[in-house]
C-alpha positions as CSV (number, residue, x, y, z in Angstrom):
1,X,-18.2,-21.0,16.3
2,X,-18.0,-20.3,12.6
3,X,-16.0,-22.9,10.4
4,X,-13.6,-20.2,9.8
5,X,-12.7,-20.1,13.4
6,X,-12.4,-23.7,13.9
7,X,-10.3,-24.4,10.6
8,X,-6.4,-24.5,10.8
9,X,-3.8,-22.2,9.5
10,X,-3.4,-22.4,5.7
11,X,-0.1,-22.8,4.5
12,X,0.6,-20.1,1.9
13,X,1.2,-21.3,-1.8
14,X,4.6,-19.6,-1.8
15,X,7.1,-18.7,0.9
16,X,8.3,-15.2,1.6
17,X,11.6,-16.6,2.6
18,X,11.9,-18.6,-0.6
19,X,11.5,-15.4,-2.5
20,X,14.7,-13.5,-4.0
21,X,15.9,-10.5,-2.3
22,X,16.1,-7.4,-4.8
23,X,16.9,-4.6,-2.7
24,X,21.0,-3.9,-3.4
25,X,23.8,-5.1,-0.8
26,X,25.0,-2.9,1.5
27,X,27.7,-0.5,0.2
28,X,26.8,-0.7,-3.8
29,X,24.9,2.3,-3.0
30,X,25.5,5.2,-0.9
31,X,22.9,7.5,0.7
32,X,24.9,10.8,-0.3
33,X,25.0,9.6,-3.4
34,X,21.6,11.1,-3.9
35,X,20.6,14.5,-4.3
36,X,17.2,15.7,-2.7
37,X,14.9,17.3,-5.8
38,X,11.8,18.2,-3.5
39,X,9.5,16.4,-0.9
40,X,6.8,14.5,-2.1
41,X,4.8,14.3,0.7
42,X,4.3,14.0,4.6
43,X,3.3,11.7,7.6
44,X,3.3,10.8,11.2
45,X,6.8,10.0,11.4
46,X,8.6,10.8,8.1
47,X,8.2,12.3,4.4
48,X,9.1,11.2,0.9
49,X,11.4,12.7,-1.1
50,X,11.8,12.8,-5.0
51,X,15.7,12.2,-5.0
52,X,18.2,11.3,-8.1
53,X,20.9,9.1,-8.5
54,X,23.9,11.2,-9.0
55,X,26.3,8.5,-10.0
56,X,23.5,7.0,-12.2
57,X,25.4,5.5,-16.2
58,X,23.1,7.2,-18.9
59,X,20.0,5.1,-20.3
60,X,19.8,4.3,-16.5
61,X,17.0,4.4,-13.7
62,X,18.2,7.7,-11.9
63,X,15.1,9.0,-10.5
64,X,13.3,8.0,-7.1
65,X,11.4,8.2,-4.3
66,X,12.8,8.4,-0.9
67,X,10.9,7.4,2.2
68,X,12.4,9.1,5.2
69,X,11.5,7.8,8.9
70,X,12.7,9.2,12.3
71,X,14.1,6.9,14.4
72,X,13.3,7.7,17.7
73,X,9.6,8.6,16.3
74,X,9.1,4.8,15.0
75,X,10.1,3.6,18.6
76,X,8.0,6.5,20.7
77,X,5.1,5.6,18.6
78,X,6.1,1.4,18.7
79,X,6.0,0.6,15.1
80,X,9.7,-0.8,15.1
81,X,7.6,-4.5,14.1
82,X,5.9,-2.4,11.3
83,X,8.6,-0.9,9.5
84,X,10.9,-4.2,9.6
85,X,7.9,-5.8,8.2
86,X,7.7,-3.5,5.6
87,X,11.4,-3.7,4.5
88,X,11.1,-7.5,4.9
89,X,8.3,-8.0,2.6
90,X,8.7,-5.2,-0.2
91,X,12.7,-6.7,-0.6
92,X,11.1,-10.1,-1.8
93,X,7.2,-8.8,-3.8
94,X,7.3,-8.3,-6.9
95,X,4.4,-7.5,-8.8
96,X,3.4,-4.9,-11.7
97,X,0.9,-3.0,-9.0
98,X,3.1,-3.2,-6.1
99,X,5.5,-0.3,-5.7
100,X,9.5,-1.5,-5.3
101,X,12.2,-1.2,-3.2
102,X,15.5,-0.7,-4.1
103,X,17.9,0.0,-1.4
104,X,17.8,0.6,2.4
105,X,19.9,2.8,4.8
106,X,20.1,4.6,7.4
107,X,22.1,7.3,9.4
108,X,22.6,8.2,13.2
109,X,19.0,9.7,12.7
110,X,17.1,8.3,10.3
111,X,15.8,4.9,8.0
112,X,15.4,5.3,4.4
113,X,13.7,3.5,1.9
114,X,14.5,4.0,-2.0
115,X,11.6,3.0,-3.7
116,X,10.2,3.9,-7.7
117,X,8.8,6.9,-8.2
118,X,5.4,6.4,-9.2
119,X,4.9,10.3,-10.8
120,X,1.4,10.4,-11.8
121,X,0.0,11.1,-8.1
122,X,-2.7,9.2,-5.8
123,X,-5.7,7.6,-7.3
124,X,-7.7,9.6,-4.4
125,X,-6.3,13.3,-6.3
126,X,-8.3,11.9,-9.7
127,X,-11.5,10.6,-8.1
128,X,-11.8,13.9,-6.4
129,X,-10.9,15.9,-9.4
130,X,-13.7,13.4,-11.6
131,X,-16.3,13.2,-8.2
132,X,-17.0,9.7,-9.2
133,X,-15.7,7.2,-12.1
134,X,-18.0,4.9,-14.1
135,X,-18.2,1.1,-13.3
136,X,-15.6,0.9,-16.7
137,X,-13.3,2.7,-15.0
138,X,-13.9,1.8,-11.5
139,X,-13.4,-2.2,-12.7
140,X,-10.5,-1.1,-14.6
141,X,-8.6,-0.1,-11.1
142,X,-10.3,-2.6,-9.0
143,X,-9.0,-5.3,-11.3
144,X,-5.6,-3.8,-10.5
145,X,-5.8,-3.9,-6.7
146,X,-7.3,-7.1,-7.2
147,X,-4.7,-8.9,-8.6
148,X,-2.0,-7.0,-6.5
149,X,-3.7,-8.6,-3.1
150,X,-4.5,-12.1,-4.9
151,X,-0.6,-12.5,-5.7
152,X,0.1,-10.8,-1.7
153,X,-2.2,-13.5,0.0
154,X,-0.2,-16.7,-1.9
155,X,2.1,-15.5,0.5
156,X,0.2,-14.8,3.3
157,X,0.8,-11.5,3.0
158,X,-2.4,-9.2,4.5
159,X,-2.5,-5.4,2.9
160,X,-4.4,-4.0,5.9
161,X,-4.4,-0.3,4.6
162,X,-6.5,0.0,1.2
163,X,-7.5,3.6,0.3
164,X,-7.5,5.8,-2.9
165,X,-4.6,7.4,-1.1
166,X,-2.2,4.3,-1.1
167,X,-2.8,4.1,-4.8
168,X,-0.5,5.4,-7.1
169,X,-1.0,5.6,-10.7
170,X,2.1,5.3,-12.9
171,X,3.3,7.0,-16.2
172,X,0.8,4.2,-18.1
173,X,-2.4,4.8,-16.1
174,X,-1.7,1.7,-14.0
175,X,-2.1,1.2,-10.1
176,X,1.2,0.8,-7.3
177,X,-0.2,-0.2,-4.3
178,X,1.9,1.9,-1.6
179,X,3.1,2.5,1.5
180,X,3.3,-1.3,3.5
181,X,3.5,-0.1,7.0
182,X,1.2,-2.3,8.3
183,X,1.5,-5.0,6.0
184,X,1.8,-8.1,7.6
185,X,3.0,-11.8,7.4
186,X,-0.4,-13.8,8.9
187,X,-1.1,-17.8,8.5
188,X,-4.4,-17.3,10.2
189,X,-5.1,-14.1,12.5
190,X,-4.1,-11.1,13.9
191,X,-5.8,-8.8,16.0
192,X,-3.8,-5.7,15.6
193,X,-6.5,-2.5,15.3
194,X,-4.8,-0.6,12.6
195,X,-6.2,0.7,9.1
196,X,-8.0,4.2,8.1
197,X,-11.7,4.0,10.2
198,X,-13.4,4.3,6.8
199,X,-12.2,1.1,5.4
200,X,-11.6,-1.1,8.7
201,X,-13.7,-4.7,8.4
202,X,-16.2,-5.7,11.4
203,X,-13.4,-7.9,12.7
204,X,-10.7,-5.7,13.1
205,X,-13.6,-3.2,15.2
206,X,-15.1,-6.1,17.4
207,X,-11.6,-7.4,18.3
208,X,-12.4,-10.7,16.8
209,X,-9.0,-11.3,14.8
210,X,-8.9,-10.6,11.2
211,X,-6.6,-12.2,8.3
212,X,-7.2,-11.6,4.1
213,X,-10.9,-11.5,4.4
214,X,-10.1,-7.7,6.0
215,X,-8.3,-6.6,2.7
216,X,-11.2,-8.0,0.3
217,X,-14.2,-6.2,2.6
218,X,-12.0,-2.7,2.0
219,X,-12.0,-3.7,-1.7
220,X,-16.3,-3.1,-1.3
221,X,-15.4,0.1,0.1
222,X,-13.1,1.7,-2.4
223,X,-15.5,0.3,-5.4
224,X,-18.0,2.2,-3.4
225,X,-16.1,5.0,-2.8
226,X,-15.2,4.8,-6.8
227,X,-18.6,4.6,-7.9
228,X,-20.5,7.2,-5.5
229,X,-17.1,9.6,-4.5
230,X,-17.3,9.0,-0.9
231,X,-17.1,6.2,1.4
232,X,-20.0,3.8,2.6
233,X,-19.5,4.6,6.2
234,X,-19.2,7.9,7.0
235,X,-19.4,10.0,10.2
236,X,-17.3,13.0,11.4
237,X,-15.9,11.0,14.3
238,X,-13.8,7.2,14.1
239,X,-16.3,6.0,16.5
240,X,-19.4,7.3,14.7
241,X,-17.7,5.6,11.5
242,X,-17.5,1.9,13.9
243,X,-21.1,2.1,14.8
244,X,-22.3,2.3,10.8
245,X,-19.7,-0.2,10.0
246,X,-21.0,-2.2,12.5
247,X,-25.1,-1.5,11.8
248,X,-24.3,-2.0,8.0
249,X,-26.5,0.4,7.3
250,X,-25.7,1.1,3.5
251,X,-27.1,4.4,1.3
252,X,-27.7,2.6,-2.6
253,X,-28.1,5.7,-4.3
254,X,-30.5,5.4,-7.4
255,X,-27.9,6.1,-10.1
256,X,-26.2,2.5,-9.5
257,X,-27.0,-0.6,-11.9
258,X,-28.4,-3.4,-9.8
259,X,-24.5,-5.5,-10.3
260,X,-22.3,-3.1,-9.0
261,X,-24.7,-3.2,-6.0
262,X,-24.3,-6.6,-5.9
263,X,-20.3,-6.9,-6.5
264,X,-20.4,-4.3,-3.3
265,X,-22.8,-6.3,-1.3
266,X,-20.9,-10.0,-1.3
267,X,-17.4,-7.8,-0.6
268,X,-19.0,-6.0,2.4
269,X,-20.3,-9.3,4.2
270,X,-20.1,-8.9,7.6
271,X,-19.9,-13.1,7.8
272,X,-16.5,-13.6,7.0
273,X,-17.2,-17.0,5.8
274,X,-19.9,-16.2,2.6
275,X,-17.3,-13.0,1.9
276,X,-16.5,-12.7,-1.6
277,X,-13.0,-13.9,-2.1
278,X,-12.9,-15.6,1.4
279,X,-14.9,-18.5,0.3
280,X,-13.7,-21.8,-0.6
281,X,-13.0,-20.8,-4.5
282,X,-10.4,-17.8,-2.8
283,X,-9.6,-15.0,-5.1
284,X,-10.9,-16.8,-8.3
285,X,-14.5,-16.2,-7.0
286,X,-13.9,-12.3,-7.7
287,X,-12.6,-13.0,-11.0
288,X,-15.4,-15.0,-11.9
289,X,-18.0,-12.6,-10.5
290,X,-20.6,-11.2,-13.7
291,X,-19.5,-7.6,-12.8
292,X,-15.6,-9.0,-14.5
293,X,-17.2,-10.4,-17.1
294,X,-15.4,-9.6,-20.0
295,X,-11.7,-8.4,-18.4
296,X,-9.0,-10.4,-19.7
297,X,-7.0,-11.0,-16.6
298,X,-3.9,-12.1,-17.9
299,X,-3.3,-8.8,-20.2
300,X,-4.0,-7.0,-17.2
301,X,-1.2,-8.3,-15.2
302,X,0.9,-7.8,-18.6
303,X,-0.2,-3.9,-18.8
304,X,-1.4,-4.6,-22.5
305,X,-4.6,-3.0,-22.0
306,X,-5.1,0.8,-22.3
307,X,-5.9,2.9,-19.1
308,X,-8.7,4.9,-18.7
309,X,-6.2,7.8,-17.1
310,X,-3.6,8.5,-18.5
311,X,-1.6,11.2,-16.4
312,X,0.2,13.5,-18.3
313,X,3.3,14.4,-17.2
314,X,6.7,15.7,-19.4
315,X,9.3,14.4,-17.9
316,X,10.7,11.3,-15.3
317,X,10.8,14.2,-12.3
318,X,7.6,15.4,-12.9
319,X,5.8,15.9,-9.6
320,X,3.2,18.0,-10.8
321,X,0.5,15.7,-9.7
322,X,1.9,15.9,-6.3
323,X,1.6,18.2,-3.5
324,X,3.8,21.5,-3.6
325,X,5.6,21.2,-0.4
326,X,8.5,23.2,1.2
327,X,12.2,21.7,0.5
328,X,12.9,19.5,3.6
329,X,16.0,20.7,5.5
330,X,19.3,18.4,4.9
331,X,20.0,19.4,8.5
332,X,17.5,16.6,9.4
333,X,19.1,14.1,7.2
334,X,22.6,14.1,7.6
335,X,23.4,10.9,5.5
336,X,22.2,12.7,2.9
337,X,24.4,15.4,3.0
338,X,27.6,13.4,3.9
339,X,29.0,9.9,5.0
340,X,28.6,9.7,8.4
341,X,32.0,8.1,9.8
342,X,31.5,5.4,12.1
343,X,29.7,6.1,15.8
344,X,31.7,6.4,18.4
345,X,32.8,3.2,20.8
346,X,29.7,4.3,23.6
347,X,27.5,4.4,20.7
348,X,28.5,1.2,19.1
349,X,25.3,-0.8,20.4
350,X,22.7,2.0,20.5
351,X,19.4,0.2,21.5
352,X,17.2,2.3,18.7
353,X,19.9,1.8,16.0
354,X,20.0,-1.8,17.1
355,X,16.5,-2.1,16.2
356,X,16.9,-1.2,12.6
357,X,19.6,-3.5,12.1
358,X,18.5,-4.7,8.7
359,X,18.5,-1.0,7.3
């Protein structure tokens, strides 16, 4: 039994529940007051839309992104827990690398989340355009996730989905972690298997029940991933990916300086207990590591310093470091189109709409 298993759950430093709620009241806003400008992109069960405010004052916020779910596809594929937990938590974060939510709603076939539209695309579209960043600008945007998951885990709060696709770089060059869906609320361990194969920690493969130390061993695998251009653990099936993960057989190429190799090596501890930022010091051992040396955290969580990308873009709307997709049809979103009157008496207490009751 390691001491991590036989120690009790850690209260967090701050309570969720203690935390304001920022999205708006139901009724200030109104989901056809929004007009669809193009989709943004796709997933399993829902898209993104770039929408804008059309009652929106001048000087004011009027552009932003629209997360679209199917309602009957969150319940087929059982992620009712995941979703609430994502409108749960991103109505009380706040944080300069987290992306916000705004509003909630829903219509007879939909949720929808209004969130910030974060226009300068994923952080995965610039490592692939560059093939690999230098440690400056690989610390640069670890520092950011960094300090986005240090201020999640004071509330117990575990990330569970780190990838250079989840990242999205605003108009200053800055990170917004994305997309919460299987964010989660943990005082000691869960042992849900979710998370891209690439990035999941021994735990969460062996069953064993996982908590923060999972989000700080996919930190070692997107600095990897930064510094080389692909992932530590690779394979062209999930389970081929497990067994390297597993083996922690590592390829060093020759090209990189003895400390980023080390930084890497102390993330991607498979003993949960000497993993860096699990330890007894927390979060302030990463900060502290040689390979920060130098980064003024404090300016970094103020946005004072200058990013090494800058994306360029012309105007708040800009989606040109987005994909091109096809304009959804409103057929599929009919809150969007018009207010939906209310449901009729044998629909009053539909068991999915029931389920979203907080949209």
């Amino acid at each position: 039994m390691t001491p991590e298993s036989r120690s009790p759950p850690k209260r967090p430093a701050r309570l969720l529940e203690d935390e304001a709620v920022h999205v708006e009241r139901r009724g200030v806003l109104r989901l056809h007051d929004f007009e669809v400008k193009g989709a943004l992109g796709t997933g399993t069960f829902g898209r993104v839309l770039l929408v804008r405010l059309k009652t929106a004052t001048a000087g004011s916020q009027n552009i932003f992104a629209m997360k679209v779910l199917r309602k009957t596809e969150i319940v087929r594929l059982r992620q009712v827990e995941h979703v609430n937990a994502e409108r749960y938590i991103l109505s009380r974060v706040r944080h300069p690398f987290v992306v916000d939510l705004f509003a909630t709603f829903q219509d007879s076939l939909n949720i929808y989340m209004l969130m910030s539209y974060v226009p300068g695309g994923e952080l995965f579209t610039h490592l692939r355009r560059a093939g690999r960043f230098t440690p400056d600008v690989t610390r640069f945007y670890l520092a950011n996730i960094i300090l986005a998951l240090k201020y999640l885990h004071s509330f117990n709060i575990i990330y569970r989905d780190l990838k250079p696709e989840n990242l999205l770089l605003d108009s200053r060059g800055y990170l917004r972690l994305t997309d919460f869906g299987f964010a989660k609320i943990v005082d000691d361990r869960t042992w849900t298997l979710c998370g891209t194969p690439e990035y999941l920690a021994p735990e969460i493969i062996q069953s064993d029940g996982h908590g923060k130390a999972a989000d700080w061993w996919a930190c070692g695998v997107l600095c990897y991933e930064m510094l080389v251009g692909y992932p530590p653990f690779f394979d062209e099936t999930a389970y081929g990916i497990y067994e390297k993960i597993l083996r922690g057989n590592i390829h060093w190429p020759r090209t990189m300086d003895r400390l980023s190799k080390e930084l890497i090596k102390v993330f991607l501890n498979p003993d949960r207990s000497k993993r860096l930022g699990n330890m007894i010091g927390g979060p302030q051992d990463i900060l502290n590591h040689p390979w920060f040396r130098g980064v003024d955290w404090e300016a970094l969580e103020r946005c004072e310093i200058k990013a090494p990308i800058i994306p360029h873009t012309t105007s708040l709307d800009d989606t040109r470091h987005f994909l091109h997709l096809p304009h959804p049809s409103l057929e599929d979103m009919p809150g969007l189109v018009m207010e939906e009157g209310p449901p009729p008496l044998h629909r009053r207490f539909d068991p999915i709409t029931y389920q979203f009751r907080e949209f």
